[in-house]
DRENNU-476420 format. One record per residue (C-alpha): x, y, z; residue in one letter; residue number from 1. Coordinates in Angstrom, 2 decimals. Layout:
DRENNU-476420
+---------+---------+---------+------+------+
:    east :   north :      up : resn : resi :
+---------+---------+---------+------+------+
:       X :       Y :       Z :    a :  NUM :
...
+---------+---------+---------+------+------+
end
This chain:
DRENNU-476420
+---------+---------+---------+------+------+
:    east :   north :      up : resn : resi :
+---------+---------+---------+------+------+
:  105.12 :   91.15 :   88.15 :    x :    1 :
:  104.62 :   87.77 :   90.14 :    x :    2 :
:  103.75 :   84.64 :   88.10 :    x :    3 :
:  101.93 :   83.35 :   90.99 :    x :    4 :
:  100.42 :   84.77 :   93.77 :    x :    5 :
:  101.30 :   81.49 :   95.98 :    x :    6 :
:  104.15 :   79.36 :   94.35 :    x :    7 :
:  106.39 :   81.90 :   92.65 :    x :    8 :
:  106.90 :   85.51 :   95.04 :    x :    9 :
:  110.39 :   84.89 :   94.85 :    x :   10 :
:  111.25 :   84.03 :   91.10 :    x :   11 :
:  113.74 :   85.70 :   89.42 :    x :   12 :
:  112.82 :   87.98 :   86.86 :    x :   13 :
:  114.92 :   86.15 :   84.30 :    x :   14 :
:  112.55 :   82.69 :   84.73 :    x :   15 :
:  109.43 :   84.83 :   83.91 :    x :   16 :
:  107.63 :   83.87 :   79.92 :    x :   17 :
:  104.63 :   84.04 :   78.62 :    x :   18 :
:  103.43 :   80.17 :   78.96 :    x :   19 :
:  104.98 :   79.37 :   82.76 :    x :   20 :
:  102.41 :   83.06 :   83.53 :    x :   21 :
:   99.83 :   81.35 :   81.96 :    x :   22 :
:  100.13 :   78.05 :   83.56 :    x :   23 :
:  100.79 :   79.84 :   87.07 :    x :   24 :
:   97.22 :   80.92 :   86.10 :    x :   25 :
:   95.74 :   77.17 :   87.73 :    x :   26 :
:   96.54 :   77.85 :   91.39 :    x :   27 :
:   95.42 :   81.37 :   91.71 :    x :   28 :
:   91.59 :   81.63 :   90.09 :    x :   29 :
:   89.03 :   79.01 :   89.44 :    x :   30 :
:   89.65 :   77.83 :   86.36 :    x :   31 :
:   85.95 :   76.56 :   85.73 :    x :   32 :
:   84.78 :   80.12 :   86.19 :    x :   33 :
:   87.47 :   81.73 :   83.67 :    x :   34 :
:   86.74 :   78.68 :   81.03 :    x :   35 :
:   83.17 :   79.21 :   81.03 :    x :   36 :
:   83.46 :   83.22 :   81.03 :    x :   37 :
:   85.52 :   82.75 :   78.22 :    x :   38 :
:   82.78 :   80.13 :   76.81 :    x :   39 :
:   85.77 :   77.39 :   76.71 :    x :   40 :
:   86.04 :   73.95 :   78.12 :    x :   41 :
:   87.28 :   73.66 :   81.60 :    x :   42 :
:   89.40 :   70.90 :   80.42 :    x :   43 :
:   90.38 :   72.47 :   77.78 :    x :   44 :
:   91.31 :   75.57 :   78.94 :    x :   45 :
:   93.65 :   73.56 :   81.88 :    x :   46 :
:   94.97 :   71.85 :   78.77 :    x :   47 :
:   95.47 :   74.76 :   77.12 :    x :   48 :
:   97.40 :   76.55 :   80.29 :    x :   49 :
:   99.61 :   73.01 :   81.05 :    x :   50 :
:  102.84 :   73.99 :   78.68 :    x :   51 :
:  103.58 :   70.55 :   79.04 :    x :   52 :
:  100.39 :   69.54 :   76.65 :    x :   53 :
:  101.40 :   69.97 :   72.87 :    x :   54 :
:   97.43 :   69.00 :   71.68 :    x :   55 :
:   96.28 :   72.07 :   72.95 :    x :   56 :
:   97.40 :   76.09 :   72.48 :    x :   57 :
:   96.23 :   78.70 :   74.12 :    x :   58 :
:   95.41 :   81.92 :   71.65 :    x :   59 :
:   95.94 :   85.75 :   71.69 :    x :   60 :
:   92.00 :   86.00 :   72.12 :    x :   61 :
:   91.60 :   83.51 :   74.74 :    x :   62 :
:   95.00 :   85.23 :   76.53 :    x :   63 :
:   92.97 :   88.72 :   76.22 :    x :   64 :
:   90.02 :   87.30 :   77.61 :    x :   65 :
:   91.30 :   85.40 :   80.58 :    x :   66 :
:   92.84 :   89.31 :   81.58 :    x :   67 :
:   89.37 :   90.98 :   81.29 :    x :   68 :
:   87.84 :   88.35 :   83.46 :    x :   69 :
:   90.29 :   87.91 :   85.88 :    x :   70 :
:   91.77 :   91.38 :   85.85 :    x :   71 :
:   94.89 :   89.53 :   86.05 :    x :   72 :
:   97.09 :   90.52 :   83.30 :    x :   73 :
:  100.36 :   88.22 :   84.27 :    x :   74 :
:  100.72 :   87.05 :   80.65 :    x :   75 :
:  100.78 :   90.24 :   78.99 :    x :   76 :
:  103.19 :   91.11 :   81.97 :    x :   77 :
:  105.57 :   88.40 :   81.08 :    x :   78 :
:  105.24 :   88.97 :   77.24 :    x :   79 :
:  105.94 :   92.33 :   77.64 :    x :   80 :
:  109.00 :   91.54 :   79.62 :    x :   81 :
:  110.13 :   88.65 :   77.77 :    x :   82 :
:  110.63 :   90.99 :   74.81 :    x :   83 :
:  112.78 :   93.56 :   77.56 :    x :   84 :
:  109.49 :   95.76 :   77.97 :    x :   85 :
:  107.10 :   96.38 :   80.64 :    x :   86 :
:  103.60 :   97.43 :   80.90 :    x :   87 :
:  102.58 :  100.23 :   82.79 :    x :   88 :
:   98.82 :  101.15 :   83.72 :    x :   89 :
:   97.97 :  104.30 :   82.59 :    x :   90 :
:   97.07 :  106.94 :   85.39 :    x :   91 :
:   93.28 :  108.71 :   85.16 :    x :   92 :
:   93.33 :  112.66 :   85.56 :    x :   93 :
:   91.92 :  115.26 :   87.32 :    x :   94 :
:   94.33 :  115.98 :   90.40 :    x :   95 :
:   93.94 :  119.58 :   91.47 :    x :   96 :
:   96.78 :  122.10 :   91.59 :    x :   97 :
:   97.88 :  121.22 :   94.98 :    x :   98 :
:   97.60 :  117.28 :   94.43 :    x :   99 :
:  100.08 :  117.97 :   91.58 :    x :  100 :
:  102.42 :  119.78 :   93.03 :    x :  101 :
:  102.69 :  117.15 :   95.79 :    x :  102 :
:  103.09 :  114.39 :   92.30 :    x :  103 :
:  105.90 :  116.60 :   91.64 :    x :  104 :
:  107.42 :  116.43 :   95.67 :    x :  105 :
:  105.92 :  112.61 :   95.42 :    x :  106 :
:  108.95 :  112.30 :   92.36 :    x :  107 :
:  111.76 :  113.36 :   93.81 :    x :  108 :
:  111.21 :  111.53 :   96.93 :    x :  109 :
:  110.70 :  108.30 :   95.27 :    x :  110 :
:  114.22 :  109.57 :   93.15 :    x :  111 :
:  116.00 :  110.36 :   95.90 :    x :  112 :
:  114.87 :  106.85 :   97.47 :    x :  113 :
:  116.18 :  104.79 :   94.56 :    x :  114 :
:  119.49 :  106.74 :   94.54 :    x :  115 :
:  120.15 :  105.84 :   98.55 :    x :  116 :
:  118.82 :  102.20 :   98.00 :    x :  117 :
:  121.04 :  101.82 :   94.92 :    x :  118 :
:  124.08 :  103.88 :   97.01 :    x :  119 :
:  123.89 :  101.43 :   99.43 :    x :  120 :
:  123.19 :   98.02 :   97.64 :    x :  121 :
:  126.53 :   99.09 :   95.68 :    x :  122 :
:  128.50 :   99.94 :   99.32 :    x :  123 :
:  128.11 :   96.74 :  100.28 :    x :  124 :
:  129.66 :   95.09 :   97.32 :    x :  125 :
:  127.00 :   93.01 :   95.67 :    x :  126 :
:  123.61 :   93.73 :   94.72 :    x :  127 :
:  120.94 :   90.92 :   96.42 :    x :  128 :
:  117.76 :   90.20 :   94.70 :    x :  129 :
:  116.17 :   91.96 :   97.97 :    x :  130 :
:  118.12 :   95.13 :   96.94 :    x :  131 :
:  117.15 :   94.51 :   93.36 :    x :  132 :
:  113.21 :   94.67 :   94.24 :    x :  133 :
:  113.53 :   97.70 :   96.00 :    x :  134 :
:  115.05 :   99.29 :   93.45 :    x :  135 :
:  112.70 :   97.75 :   90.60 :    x :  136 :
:  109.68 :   99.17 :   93.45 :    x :  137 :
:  111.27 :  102.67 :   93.55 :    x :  138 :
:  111.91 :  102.63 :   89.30 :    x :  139 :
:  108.17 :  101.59 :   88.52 :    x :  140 :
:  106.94 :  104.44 :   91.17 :    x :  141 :
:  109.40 :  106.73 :   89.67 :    x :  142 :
:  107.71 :  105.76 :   86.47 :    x :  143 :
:  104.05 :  106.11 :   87.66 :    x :  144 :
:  104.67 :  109.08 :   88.74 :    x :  145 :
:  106.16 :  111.07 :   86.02 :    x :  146 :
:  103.23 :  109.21 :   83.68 :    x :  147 :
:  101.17 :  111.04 :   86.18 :    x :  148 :
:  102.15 :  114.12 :   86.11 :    x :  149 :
:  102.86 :  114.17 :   82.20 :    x :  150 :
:   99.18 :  113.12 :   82.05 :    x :  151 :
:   97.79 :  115.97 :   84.57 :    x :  152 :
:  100.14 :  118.38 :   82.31 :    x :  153 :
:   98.37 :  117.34 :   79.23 :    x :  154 :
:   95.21 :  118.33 :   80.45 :    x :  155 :
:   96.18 :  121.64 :   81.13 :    x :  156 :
:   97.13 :  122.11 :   77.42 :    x :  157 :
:   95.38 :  125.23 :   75.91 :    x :  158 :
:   95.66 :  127.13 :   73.26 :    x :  159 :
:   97.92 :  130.14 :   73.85 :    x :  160 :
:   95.69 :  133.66 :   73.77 :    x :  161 :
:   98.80 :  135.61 :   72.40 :    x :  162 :
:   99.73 :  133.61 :   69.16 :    x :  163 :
:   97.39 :  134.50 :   65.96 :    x :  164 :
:   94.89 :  131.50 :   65.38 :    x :  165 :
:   96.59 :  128.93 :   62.40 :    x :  166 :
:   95.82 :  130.12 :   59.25 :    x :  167 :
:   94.14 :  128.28 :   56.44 :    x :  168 :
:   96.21 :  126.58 :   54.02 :    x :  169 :
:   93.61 :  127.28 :   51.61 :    x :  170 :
:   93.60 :  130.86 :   51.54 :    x :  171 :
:   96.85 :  131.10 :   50.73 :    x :  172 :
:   96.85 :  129.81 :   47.46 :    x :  173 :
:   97.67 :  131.64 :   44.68 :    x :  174 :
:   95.07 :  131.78 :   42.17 :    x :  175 :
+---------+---------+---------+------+------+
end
């Protein structure tokens, strides 16, 4: 998760919250588009994104909002993370057999990458922030993945021809 597409590729993880996302917000999209999508102020709104202003506070609704116009969900990113989370979009379904079973190859690839990335960042004595985000790359597609495939799986759920249909509690009472 970057805070800003131009000024902040490189921070470190650690220097990522809620507000500096939301001010990072400025440089990257019009603001006078967002404010008035969000039927807010344009001044306002900048007000509301400077954490240096004390008038003004940005809300949970306004937070929402600027993420469904912008489709740029940095703040709920860094919230999510500040608390030691993460947020993880949720795959669609409706891979066929064969696209599954390469989901399933896809996996172990991407775990057999993380373990020679992490092999070597530790052979060389010290992990670099470069090692780092390849790692954190191969962990969130690790991730994907298996939410993937658990998703695909779930669709396949049916119910099992051999066991006898659930019985109604209500028939077996006792009169």
């Amino acid at each position: 998760m970057l805070l800003s597409k131009m000024s902040t590729c490189n921070s470190r993880p650690s220097t990522r919250c809620p507000m500096a996302a939301a001010a990072s917000l400025v440089g990257d999209h019009n603001i006078s588009d967002i404010a008035r999508k969000i039927g807010v102020g344009e001044k306002i709104l900048i007000n509301k994104l400077n954490d240096n202003i004390d008038s003004h506070h940005l809300n949970l609704q306004q937070a929402v909002a600027i993420g469904d116009v912008t489709g740029d969900h940095r703040i709920l990113n860094a919230w999510a993370y500040s608390l030691g989370k993460t947020v993880i979009d949720l795959p669609e379904v409706g891979l066929s057999d064969e696209e599954v079973a390469d989901q399933v190859l896809k996996l172990q690839e991407t775990i057999g990458d993380f373990a020679k990335t992490f092999r070597l960042a530790r052979q060389k004595g010290v992990i670099t922030q470069s090692d780092f985000d390849a790692i954190q790359k191969n962990t969130l597609s690790i991730i994907t993945t298996a939410l993937q495939l658990n998703a695909e799986i779930e669709q396949m759920v049916r119910p099992d021809p051999n066991e006898p249909a659930a019985v109604n509690s209500a028939s077996l009472k006792v009169a």
